[in-house]
Steps between C-alpha positions, in 0.01 A plus 500: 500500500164452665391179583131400358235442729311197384122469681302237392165694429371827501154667507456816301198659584267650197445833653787678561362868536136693589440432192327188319670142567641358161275206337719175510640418170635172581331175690643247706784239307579772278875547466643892528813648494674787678289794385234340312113702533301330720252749597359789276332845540123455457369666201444862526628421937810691663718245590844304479638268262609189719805277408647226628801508749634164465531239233243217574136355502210639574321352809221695542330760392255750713541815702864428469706249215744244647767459316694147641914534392600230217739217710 
């Protein structure tokens, strides 16, 4: 078996596509899990749902979401 890689943040960035960048559905302190929304497609927008990689907190939100690992 695989070991894990543990990192201790990550930053996801809100547009992943041409299309539009997701709208931030979390703010900083918030706690998310492993595939928990964070961003969502703007109404009536082409775009991509955006979920979070890692279990954590959020540290900031703008262009991108930082997502800081749980110790």
């Amino acid at each position: 078996m695989a070991e894990a890689i543990r990192v201790k943040q990550v930053a996801i960035p809100l547009k992943q596509h041409l299309g539009v960048p997701a709208v931030a559905v979390v703010k900083p302190g918030d706690q998310v899990k492993k595939g928990d929304l964070i961003g969502e497609i703007p109404e009536k927008g082409l775009g991509a749902r955006v979920h979070a990689s890692i279990d954590g907190t959020v540290g900031s939100v703008g262009e991108i979401v930082v997502v800081k690992q749980l110790a």
